[in-house]
Every structure is written in C-alpha cells, then in structure tokens.
py3Dmol code that shows the C-alpha trace and the ligand (Angstrom):
import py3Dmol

protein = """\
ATOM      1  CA  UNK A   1      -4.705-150.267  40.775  1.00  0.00           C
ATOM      2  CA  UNK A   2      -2.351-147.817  41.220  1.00  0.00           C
ATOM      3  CA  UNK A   3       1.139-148.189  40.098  1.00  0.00           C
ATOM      4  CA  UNK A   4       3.364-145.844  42.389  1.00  0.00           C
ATOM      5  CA  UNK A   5       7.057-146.485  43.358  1.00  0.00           C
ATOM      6  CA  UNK A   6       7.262-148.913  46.212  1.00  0.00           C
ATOM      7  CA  UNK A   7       9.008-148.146  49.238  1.00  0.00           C
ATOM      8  CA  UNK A   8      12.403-149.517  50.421  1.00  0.00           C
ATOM      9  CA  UNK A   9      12.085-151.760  52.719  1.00  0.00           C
ATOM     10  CA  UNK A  10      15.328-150.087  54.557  1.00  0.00           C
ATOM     11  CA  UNK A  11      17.270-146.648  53.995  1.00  0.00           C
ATOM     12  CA  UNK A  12      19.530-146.000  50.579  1.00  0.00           C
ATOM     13  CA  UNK A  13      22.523-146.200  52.775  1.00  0.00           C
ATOM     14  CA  UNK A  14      21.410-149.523  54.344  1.00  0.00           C
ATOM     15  CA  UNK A  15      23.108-151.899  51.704  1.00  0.00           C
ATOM     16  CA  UNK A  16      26.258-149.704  52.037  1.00  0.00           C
ATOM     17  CA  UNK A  17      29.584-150.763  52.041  1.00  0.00           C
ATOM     18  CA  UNK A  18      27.679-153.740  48.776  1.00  0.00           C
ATOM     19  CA  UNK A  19      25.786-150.696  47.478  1.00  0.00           C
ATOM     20  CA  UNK A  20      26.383-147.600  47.776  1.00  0.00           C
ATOM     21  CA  UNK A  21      23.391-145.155  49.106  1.00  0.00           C
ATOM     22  CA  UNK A  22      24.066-142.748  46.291  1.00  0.00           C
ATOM     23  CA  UNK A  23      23.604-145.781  43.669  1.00  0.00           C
ATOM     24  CA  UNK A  24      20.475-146.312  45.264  1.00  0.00           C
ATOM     25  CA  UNK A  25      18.965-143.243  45.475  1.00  0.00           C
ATOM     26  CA  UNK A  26      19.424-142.576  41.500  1.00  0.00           C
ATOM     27  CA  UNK A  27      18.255-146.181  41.198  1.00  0.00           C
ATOM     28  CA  UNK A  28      15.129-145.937  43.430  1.00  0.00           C
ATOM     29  CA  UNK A  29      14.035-142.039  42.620  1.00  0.00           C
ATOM     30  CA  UNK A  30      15.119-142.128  38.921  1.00  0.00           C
ATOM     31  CA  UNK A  31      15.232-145.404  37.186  1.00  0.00           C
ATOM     32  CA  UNK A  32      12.486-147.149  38.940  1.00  0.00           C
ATOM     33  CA  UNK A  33      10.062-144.346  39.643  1.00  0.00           C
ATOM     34  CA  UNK A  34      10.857-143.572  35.234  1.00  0.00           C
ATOM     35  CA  UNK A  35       9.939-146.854  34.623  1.00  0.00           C
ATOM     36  CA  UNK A  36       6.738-146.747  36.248  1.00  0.00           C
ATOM     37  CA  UNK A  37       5.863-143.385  34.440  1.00  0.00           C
ATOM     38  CA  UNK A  38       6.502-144.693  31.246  1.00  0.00           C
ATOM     39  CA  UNK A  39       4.457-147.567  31.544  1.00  0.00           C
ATOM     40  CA  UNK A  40       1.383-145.873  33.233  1.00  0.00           C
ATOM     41  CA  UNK A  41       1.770-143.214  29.778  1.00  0.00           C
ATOM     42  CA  UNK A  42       2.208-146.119  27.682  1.00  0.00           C
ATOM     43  CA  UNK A  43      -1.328-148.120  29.235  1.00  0.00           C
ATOM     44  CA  UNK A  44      -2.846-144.408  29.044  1.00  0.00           C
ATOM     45  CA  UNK A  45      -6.663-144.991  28.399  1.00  0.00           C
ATOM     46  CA  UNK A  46      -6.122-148.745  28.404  1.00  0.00           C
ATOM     47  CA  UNK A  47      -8.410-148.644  31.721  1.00  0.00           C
ATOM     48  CA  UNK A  48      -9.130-152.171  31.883  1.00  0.00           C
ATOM     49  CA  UNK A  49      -5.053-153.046  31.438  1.00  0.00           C
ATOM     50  CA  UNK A  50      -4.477-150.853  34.008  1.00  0.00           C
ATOM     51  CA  UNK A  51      -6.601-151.883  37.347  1.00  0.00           C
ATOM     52  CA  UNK A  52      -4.452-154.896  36.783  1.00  0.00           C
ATOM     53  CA  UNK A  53      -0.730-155.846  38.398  1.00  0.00           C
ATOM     54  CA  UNK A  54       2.202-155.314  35.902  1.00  0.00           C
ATOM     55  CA  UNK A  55       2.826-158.668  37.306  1.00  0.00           C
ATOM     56  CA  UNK A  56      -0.161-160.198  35.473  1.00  0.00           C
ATOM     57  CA  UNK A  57      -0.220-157.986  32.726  1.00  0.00           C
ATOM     58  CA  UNK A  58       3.691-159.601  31.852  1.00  0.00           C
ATOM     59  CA  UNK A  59       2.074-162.763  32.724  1.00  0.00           C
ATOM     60  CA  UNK A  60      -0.192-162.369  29.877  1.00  0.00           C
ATOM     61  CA  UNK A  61       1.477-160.030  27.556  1.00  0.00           C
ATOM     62  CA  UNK A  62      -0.744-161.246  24.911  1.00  0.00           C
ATOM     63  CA  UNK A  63      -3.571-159.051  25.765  1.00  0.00           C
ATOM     64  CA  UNK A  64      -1.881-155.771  25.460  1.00  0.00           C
ATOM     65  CA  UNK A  65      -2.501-154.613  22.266  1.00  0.00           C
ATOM     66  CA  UNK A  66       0.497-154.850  19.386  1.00  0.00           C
ATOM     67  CA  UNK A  67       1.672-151.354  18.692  1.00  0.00           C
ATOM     68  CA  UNK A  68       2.267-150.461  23.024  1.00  0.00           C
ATOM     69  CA  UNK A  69       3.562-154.190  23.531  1.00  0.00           C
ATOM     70  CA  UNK A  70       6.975-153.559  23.491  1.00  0.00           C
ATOM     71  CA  UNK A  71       6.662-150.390  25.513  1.00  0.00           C
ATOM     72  CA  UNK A  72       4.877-152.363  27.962  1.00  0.00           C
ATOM     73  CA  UNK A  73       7.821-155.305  28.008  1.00  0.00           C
ATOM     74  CA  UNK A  74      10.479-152.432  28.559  1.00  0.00           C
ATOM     75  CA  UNK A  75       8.862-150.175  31.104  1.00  0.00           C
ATOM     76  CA  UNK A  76       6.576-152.475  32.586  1.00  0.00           C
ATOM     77  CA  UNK A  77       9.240-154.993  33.207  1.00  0.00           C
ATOM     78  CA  UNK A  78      11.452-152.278  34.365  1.00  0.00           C
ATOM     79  CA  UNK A  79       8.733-151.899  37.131  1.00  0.00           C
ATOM     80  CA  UNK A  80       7.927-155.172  37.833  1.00  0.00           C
ATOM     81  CA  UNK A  81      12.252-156.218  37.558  1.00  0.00           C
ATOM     82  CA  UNK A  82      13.148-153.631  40.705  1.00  0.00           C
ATOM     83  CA  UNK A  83      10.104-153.878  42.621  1.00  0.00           C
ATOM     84  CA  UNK A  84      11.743-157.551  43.408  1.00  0.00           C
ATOM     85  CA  UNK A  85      15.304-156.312  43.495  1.00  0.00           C
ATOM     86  CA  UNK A  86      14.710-154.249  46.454  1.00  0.00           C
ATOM     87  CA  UNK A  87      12.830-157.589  48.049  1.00  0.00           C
ATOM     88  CA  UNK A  88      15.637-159.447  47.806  1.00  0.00           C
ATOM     89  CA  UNK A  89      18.051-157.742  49.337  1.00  0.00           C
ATOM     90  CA  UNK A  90      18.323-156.534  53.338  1.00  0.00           C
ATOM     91  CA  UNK A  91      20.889-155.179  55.077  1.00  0.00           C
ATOM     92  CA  UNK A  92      23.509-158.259  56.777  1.00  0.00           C
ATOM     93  CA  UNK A  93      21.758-161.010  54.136  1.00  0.00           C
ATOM     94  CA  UNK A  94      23.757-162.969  52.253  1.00  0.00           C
ATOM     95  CA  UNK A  95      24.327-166.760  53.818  1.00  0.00           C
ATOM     96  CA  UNK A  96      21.970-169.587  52.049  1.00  0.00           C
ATOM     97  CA  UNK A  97      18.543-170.646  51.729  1.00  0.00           C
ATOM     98  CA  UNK A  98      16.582-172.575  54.387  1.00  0.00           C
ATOM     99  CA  UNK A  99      13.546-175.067  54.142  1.00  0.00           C
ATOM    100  CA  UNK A 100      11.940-176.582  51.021  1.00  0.00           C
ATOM    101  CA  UNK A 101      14.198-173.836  48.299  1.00  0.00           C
ATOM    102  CA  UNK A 102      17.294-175.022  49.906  1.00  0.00           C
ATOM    103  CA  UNK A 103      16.389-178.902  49.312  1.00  0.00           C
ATOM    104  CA  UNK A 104      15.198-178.515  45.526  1.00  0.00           C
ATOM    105  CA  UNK A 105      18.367-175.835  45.077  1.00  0.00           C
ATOM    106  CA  UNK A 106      20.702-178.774  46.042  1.00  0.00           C
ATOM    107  CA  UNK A 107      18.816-181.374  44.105  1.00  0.00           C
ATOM    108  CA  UNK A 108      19.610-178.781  41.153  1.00  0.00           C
ATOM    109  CA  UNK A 109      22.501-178.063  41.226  1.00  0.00           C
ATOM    110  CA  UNK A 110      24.279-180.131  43.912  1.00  0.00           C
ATOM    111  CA  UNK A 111      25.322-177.235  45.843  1.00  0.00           C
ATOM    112  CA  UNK A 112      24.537-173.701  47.107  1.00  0.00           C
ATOM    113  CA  UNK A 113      28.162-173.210  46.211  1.00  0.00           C
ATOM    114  CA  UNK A 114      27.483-174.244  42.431  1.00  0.00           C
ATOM    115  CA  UNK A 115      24.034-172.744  41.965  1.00  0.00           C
ATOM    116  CA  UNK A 116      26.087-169.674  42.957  1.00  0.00           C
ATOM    117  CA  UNK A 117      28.731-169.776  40.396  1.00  0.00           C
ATOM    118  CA  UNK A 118      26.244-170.903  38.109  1.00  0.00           C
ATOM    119  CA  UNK A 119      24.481-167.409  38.892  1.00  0.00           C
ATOM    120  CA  UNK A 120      27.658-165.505  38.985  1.00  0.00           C
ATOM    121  CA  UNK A 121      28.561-166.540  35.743  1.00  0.00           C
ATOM    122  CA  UNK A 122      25.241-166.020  33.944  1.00  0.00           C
ATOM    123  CA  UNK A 123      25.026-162.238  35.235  1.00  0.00           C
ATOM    124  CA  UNK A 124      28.894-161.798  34.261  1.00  0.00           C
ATOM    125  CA  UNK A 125      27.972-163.087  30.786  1.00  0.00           C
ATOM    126  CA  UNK A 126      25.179-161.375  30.020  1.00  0.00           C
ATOM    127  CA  UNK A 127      26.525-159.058  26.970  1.00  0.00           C
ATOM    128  CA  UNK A 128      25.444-155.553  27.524  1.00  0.00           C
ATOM    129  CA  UNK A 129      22.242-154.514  30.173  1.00  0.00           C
ATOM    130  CA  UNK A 130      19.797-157.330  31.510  1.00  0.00           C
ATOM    131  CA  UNK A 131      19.458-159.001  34.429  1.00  0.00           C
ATOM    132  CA  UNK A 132      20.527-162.093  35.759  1.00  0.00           C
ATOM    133  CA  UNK A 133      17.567-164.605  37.415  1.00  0.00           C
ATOM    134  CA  UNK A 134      16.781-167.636  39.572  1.00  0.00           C
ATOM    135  CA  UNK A 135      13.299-168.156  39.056  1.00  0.00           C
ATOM    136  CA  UNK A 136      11.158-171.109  39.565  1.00  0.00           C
ATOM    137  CA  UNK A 137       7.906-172.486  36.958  1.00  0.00           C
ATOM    138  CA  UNK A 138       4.871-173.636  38.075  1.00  0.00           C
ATOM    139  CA  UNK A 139       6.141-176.983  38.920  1.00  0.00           C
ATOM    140  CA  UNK A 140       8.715-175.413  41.497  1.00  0.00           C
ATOM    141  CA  UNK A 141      11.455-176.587  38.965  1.00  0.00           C
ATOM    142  CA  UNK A 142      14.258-174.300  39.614  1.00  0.00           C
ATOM    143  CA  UNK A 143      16.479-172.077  36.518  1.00  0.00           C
ATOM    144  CA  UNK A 144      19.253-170.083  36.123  1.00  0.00           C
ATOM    145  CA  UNK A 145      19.416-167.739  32.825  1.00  0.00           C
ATOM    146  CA  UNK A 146      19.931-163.802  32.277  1.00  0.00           C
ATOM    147  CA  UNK A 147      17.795-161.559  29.962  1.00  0.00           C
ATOM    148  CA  UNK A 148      18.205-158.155  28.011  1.00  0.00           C
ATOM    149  CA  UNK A 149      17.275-155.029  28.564  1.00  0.00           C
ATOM    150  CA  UNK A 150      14.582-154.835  31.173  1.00  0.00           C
ATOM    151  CA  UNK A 151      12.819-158.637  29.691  1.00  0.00           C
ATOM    152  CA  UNK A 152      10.566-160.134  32.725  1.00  0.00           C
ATOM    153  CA  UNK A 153      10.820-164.087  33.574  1.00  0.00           C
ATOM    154  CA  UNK A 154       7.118-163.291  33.325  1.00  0.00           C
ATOM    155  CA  UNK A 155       7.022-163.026  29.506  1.00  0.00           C
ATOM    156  CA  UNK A 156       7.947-166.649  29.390  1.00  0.00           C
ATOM    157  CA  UNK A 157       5.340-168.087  31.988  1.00  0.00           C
ATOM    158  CA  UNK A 158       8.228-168.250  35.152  1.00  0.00           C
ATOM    159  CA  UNK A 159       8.592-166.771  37.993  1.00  0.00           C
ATOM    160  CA  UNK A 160      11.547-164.957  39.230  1.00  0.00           C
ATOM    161  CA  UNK A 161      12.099-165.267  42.799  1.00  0.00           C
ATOM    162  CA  UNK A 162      15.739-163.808  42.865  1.00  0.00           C
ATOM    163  CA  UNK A 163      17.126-161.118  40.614  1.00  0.00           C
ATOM    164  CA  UNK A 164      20.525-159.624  40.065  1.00  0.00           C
ATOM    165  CA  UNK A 165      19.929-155.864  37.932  1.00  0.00           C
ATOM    166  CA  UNK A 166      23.414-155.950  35.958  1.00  0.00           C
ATOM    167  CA  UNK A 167      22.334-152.388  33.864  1.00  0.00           C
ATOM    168  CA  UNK A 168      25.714-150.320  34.646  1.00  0.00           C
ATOM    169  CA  UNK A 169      23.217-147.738  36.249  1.00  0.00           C
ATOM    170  CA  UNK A 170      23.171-150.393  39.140  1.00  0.00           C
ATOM    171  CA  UNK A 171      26.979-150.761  40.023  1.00  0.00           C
ATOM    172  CA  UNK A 172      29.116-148.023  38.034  1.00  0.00           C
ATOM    173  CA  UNK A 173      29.375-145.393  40.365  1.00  0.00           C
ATOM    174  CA  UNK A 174      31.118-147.298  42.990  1.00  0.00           C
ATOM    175  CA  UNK A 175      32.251-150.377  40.526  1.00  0.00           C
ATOM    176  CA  UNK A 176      32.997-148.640  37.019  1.00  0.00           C
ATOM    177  CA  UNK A 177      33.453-151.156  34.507  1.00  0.00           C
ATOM    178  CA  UNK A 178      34.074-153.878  37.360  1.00  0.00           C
ATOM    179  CA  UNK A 179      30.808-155.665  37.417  1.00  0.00           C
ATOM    180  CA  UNK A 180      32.407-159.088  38.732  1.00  0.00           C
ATOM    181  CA  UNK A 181      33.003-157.314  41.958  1.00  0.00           C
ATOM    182  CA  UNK A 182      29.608-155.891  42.120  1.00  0.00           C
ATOM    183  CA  UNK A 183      28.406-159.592  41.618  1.00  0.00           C
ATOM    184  CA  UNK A 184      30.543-160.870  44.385  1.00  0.00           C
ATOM    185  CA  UNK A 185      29.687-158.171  46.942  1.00  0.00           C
ATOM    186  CA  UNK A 186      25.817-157.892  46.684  1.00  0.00           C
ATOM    187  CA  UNK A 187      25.741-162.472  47.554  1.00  0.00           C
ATOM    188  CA  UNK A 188      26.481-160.487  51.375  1.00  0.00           C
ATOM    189  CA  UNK A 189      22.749-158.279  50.598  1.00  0.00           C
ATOM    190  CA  UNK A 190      20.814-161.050  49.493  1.00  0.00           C
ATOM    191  CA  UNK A 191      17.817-161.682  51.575  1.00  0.00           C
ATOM    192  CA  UNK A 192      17.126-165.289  51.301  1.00  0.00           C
ATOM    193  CA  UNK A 193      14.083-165.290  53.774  1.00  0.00           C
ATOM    194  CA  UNK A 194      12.271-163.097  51.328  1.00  0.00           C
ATOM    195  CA  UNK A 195      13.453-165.906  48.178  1.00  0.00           C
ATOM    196  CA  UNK A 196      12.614-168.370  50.457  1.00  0.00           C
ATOM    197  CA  UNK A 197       9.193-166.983  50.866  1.00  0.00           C
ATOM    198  CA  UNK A 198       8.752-166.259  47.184  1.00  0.00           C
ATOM    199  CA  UNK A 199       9.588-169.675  46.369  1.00  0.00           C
ATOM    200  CA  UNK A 200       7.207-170.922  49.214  1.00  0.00           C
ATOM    201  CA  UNK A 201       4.472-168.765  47.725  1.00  0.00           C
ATOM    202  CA  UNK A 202       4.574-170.390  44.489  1.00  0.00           C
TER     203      UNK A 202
END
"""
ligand_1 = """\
1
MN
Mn 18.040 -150.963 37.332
"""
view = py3Dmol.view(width=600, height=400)
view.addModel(protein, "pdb")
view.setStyle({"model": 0}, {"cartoon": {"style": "trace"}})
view.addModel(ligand_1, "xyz")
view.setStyle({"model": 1}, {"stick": {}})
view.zoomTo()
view.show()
C-alpha cells in the first residue's frame, strides 16, 4: 500500500471565494502531505500495518502496538480526516442531499435545515482544534458530534461520511478568529453527491 497525498479532485483556487486557494495550498502541500509522513515514520518497519488502508488500520486501532498508538491516532487520522475533506467538497456544491441519505437525514432530524444547525453548532462548539462530523454506523443510523485534535469516527467503529476540519490552519488566513463564518460559507462547497455516495456505500 502506499500512502502518498491524494490529489484534489479540482484546483486550490476552485473553492475560492468559501476557501481561499492560498488556505488550500498550505492545507493540501503542508498539513496533509505532514500527516502522511508522520504516520508512514511512525508504522516504520511495521510492514504488515502498513500494506493496509489507514482507514482499516483506525478501524482496528487495537492491533497497532501500544507505545506508536497514539502517533498512529494523530497522524494517521490526520491522513485519513482530509483525504475525505477534499471529497466532500466541489466547486458550486452546497444545496441538500438526494435519495436514500436525504430520507433517513429527515427521519433524524426532521429537517435538512435542522441537521444543519445541528452541524453548525457542533463544529462552532468544539473547544480548541477537531473536527466536526456526520457520520453514519453500520446500521445506516445517522450522528452528529465533533472530535479533538485529528480523532477519526473510525476509532469508535463509525463512519464519517461528511467532515468539517475546524483546526484554525483551515480558515484563519481568510477568517481569523471568525470560524462561524467559515462554517456558514463552506455549506455553498459541500458536495453532497459524493456524501450521498458515501452513505450509499455503506
Ligand atoms: Mn486540517
């Protein structure tokens, strides 16, 4: 397996005037590809951890052996965390869900409008870096919650299907210490065919 930094599915300046192509450039070339490099260093000579997915290795974070577990929760869920991020979002997104996601997000939480807020909220709450998440366990049930630092879904047997990176690193150059705007302006990048499939996938 080998664990280099995917490719955007569309040009830094694609998400611009949401996200600015300078915030993801540093966030793409810097953060993500770092990530990946620690983790690979961290799993170094753990050949039989490594021809797996940092997907399944989160999945089962039981396996990987005590003293580089934490290592491998930080970096490898820093790798696993924005190799979504970029999936979900696409230049003009934003709107709702379709098909099956949009029925069981509106038996939920009533609403798109109020799984939104309930989203908005969480990622505005979350005190200091982390992420905010929709993701979805293995009976399709649907959740809302945020984690710290770069903490996968995965760790606790879910799946995340949408993520929101709330680390200033994502937003500050264009939103400073705003991060409620940030929130509101990347609902117009999210690509909710890509959820959609995720969700489907499951
Ligand atoms: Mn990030």
């Amino acid at each position: 397996m080998k664990h280099t930094l995917p490719k955007l599915p569309y040009d830094y300046e694609a998400l611009e005037p949401y996200i600015d192509a300078e915030t993801m450039r540093i966030h793409h070339t810097k953060h993500h590809q770092g990530y990946i490099d620690k983790y690979k260093a961290a799993l170094e000579g753990k050949d039989e951890l490594l021809t797996k997915s940092v997907e399944d290795i989160l999945s089962d974070i039981q396996k990987v052996p005590k003293e580089i577990r934490q290592a491998v929760i930080n970096n490898g869920g820093g790798y696993a965390n924005h190799a979504l991020f970029w999936q979900v979002m696409k230049p003009n997104g934003g709107g709702v869900p379709k098909g099956k996601l949009q029925e069981i997000m509106h038996d939920t939480f009533k609403s798109f409008e109020e799984f939104k807020n309930a989203f908005s909220e969480t990622a505005l709450s979350q005190f200091g870096s982390g992420w905010a998440w929709l993701v979805a366990d293995d009976k399709k049930t649907l959740q809302v919650y945020s984690t710290s630092n770069q903490d996968s879904p995965l760790l606790k047997g879910h799946t995340p299907i949408l993520g929101l990176d709330v680390w200033e690193h994502a937003y500050y150059l264009k939103y400073q210490n705003k991060r409620a705007d940030y929130i509101e302006a990347w609902w117009n990048v999210v690509n909710w065919e890509k959820v959609g499939e995720l969700f489907d996938e499951l």
